[in-house]
C-alpha positions as CSV (number, residue, x, y, z in Angstrom):
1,X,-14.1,-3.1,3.5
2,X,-12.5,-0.4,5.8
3,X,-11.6,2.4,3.4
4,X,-12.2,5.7,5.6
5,X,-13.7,5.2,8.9
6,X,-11.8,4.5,12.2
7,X,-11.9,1.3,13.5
8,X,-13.3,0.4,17.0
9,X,-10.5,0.9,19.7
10,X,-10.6,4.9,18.8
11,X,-14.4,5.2,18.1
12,X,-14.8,7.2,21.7
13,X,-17.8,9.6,21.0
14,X,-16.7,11.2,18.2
15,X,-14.6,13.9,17.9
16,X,-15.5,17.5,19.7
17,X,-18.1,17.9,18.1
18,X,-22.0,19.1,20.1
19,X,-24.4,16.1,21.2
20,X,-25.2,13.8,18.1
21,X,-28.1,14.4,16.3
22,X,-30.2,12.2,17.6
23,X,-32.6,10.0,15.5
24,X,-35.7,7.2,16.7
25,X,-34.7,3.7,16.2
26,X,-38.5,3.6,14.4
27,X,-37.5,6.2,12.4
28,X,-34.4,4.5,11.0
29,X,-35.8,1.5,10.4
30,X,-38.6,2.9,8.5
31,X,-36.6,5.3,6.2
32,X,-34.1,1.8,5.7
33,X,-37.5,-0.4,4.9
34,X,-38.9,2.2,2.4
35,X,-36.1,1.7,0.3
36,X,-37.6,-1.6,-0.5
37,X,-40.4,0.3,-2.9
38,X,-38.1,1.7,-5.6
39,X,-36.5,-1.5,-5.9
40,X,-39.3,-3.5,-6.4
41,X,-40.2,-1.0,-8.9
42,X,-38.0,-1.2,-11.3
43,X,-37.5,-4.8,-10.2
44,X,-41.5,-5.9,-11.5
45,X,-41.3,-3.2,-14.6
46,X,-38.7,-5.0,-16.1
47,X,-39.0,-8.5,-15.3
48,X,-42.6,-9.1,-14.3
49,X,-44.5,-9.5,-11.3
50,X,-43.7,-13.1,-9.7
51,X,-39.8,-11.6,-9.9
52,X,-40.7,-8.6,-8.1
53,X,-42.3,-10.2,-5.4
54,X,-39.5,-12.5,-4.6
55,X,-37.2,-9.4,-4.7
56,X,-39.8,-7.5,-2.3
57,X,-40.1,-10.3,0.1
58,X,-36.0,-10.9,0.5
59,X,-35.0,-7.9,0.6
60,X,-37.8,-6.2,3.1
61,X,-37.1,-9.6,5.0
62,X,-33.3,-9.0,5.2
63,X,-33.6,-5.5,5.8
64,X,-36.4,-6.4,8.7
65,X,-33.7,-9.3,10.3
66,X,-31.3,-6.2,10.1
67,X,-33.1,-3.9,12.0
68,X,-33.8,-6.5,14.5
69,X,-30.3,-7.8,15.3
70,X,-29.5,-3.8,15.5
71,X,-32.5,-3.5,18.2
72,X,-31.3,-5.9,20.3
73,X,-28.0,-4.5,20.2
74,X,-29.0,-0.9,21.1
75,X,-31.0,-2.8,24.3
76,X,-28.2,-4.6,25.2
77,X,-25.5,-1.6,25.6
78,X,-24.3,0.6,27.9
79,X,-25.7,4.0,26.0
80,X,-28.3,6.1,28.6
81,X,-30.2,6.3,25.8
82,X,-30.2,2.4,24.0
83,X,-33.1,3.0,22.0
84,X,-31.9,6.0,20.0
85,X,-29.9,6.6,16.7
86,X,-28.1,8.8,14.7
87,X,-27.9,10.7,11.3
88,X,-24.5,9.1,10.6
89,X,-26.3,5.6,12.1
90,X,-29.1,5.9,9.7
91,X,-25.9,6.0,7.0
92,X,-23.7,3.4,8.1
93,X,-26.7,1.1,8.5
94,X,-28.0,2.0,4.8
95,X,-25.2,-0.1,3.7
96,X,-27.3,-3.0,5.5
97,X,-30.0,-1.3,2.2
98,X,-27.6,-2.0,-0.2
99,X,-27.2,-5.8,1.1
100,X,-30.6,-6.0,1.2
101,X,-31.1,-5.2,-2.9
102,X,-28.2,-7.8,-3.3
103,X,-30.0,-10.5,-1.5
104,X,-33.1,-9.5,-3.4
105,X,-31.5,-9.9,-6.9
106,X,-29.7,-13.1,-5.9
107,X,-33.9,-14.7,-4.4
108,X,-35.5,-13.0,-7.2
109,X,-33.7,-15.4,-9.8
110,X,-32.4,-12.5,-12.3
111,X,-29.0,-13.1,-13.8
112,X,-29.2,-9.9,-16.0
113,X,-25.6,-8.6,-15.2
114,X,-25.7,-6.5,-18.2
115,X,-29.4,-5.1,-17.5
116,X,-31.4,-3.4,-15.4
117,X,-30.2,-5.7,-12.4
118,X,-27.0,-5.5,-12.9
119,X,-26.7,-1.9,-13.2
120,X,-28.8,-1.7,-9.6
121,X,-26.6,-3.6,-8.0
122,X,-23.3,-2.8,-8.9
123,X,-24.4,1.0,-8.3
124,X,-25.5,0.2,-4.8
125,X,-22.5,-2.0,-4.1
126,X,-20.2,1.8,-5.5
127,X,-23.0,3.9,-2.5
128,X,-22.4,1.4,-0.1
129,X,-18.6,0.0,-0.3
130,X,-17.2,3.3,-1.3
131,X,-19.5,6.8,-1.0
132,X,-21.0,5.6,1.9
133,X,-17.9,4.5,3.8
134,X,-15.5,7.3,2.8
135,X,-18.7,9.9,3.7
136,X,-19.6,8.3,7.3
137,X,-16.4,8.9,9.0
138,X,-16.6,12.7,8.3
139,X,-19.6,13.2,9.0
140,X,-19.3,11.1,12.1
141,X,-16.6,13.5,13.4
142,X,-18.8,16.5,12.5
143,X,-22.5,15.5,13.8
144,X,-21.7,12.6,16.6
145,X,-23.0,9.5,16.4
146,X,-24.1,6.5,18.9
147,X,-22.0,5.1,21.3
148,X,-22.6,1.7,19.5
149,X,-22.0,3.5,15.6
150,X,-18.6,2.2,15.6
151,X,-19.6,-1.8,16.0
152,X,-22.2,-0.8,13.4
153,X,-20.0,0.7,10.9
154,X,-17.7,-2.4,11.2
155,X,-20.4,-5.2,11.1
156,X,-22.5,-3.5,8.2
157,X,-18.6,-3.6,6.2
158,X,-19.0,-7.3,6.7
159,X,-22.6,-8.0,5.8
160,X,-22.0,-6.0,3.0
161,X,-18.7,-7.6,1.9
162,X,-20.6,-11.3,2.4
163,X,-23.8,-10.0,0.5
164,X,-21.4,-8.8,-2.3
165,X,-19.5,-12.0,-2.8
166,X,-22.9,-13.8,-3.0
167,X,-23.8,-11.2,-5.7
168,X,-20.5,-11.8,-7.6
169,X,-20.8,-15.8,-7.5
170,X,-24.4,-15.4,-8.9
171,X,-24.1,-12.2,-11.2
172,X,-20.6,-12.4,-12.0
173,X,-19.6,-15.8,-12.7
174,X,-17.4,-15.9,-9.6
175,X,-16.6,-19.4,-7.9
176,X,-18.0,-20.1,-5.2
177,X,-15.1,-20.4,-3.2
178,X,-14.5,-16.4,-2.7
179,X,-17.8,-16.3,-0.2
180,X,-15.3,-18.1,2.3
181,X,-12.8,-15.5,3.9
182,X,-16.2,-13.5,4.8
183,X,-18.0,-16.4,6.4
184,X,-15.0,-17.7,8.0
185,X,-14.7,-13.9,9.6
186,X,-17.8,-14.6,11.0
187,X,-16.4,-18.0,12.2
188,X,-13.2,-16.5,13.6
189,X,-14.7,-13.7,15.2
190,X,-17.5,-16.0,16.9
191,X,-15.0,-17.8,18.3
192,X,-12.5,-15.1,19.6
193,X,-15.6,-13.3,21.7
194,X,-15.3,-16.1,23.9
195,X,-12.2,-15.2,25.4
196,X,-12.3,-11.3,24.6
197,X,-14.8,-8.3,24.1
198,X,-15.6,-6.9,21.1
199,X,-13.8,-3.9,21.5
200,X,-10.5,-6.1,22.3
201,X,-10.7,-7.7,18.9
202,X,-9.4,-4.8,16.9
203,X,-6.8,-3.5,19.0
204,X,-3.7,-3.2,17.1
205,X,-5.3,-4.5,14.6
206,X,-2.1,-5.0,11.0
207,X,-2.8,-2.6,8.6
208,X,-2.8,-5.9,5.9
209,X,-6.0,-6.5,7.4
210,X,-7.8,-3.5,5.5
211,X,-5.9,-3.4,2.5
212,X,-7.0,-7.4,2.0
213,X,-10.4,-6.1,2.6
214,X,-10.4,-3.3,0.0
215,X,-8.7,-5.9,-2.8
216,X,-11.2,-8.1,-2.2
217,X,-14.1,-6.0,-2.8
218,X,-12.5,-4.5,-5.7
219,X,-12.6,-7.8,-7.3
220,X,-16.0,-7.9,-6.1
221,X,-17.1,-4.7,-8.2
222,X,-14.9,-5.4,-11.0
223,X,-16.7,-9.2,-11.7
224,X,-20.3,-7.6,-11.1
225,X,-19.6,-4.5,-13.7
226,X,-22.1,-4.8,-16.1
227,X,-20.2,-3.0,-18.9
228,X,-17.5,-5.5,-18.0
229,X,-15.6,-6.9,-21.2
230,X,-12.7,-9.6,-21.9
231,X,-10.0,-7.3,-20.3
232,X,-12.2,-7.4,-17.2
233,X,-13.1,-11.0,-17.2
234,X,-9.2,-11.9,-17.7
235,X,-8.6,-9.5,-15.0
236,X,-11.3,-10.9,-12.7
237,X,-9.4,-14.7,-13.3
238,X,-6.3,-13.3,-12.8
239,X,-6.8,-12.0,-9.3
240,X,-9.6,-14.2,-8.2
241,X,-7.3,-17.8,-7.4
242,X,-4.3,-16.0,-5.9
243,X,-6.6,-13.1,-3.8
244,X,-9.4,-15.7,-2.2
245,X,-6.2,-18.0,-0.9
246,X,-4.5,-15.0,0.7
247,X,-7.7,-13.9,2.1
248,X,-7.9,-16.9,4.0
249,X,-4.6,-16.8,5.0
250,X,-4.8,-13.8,6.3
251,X,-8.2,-14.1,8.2
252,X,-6.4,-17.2,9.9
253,X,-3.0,-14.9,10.8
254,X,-5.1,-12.5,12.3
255,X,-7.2,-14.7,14.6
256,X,-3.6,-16.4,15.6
257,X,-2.7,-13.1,16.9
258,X,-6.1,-12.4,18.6
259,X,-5.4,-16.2,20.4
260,X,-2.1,-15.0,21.4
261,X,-3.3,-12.0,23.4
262,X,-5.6,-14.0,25.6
């Protein structure tokens, strides 16, 4: 969901701001891994031990796959310096955390909404889909970033967005149905960098294109709130058959367009 951040074609180091501070790509990924332990915490406390260890072993496991993928990706660039990060990188890529505890509720088996899993994920998902995206830009502009925070900050939006809809079909009661415009982004997007670069894919990109994104994670967050009532619910299946369709329609628009420019 892009709420605050620029997207790729004007992510040029950012700003004039002095040389990002920079951060180990170890570092990261072991500040992002021990995020694992409070989870699992509260996780085995409140629903016992067998629970906790499925929670521990998704969630370190998607958080380890993350860190990974973004490995390869920092070998595979341009930078002078591919194997370092930033401050703001260690943020944008903490919404990759909050994916993480999503996936780890979803394998642990919990369908507490209303409890202590509930209230865990729906705060992450209000960190990661809102503070963290509306703080990143900012501080991006202020402190610098890496030349490859940009693909990261839009890429982690997506994981995130996927991981959420999962969490809202399993939590919240959601059909199943509303976890397809985010795979079929991944589908679209798969098939556009054969003909264009990454950068190229969100030139120009219709201003619709975010404002989709932030409906549909609203309706996310409002089917996973755990103090949700029968105004929400009615809400929730209101919005839910006419936003998924339009979604879709409007994933398939936008990779029309991206066909056209080729």
């Amino acid at each position: 969901m892009k709420i605050a951040r620029e997207t790729l074609p004007s992510a040029k180091p950012r700003g004039n701001m002095a040389t990002p501070r920079v951060m180990g790509y170890g570092a990261v990924s072991a500040i992002l891994l021990t995020t694992v332990v409070p989870g699992y915490a509260i996780v085995r406390r409140r629903y016992g031990i067998q629970v906790g260890r499925r929670f521990w072993i998704c969630m370190g496991g998607t958080l380890t796959i993350q860190q990974l993928l973004v490995g390869i990706a920092l070998l595979g660039s341009r930078d002078a310096q591919p194997r370092r990060l930033t401050f703001v990188d260690l943020i944008t890529l903490s919404r990759g955390g909050t994916a993480a505890l999503l996936n780890g509720i979803i394998a642990s088996g919990v369908r507490d909404r209303r409890g202590s899993a509930g209230w865990m994920a729906w705060l992450s998902i209000l960190y990661g889909a809102i503070a963290c995206d509306w703080l990143d830009g900012p501080i991006a502009r202020r402190l610098g970033t890496s030349q490859m925070g940009a693909m990261f900050d839009v890429e982690a939006d997506s994981w995130l967005t996927l991981c959420t809809g999962c969490a809202a079909v399993s939590l919240g009661k959601l059909p199943a149905a509303v976890v397809a415009p985010p795979l079929l982004r991944y589908a679209f997007v798969s098939s556009a960098l054969r003909r264009m670069s990454y950068r190229d894919l969100f030139v120009d990109e219709p201003a619709w294109v975010r404002r989709l994104g932030i409906i549909q994670m609203l309706l996310f967050i409002a089917a996973l709130a755990p103090f949700g009532g029968r105004a929400t619910k009615t809400l929730v299946n209101l919005v839910t058959p006419i936003q998924t369709p339009l979604q879709i329609g409007g994933l398939i628009l936008l990779h029309r367009r991206r066909r056209g420019r080729t």
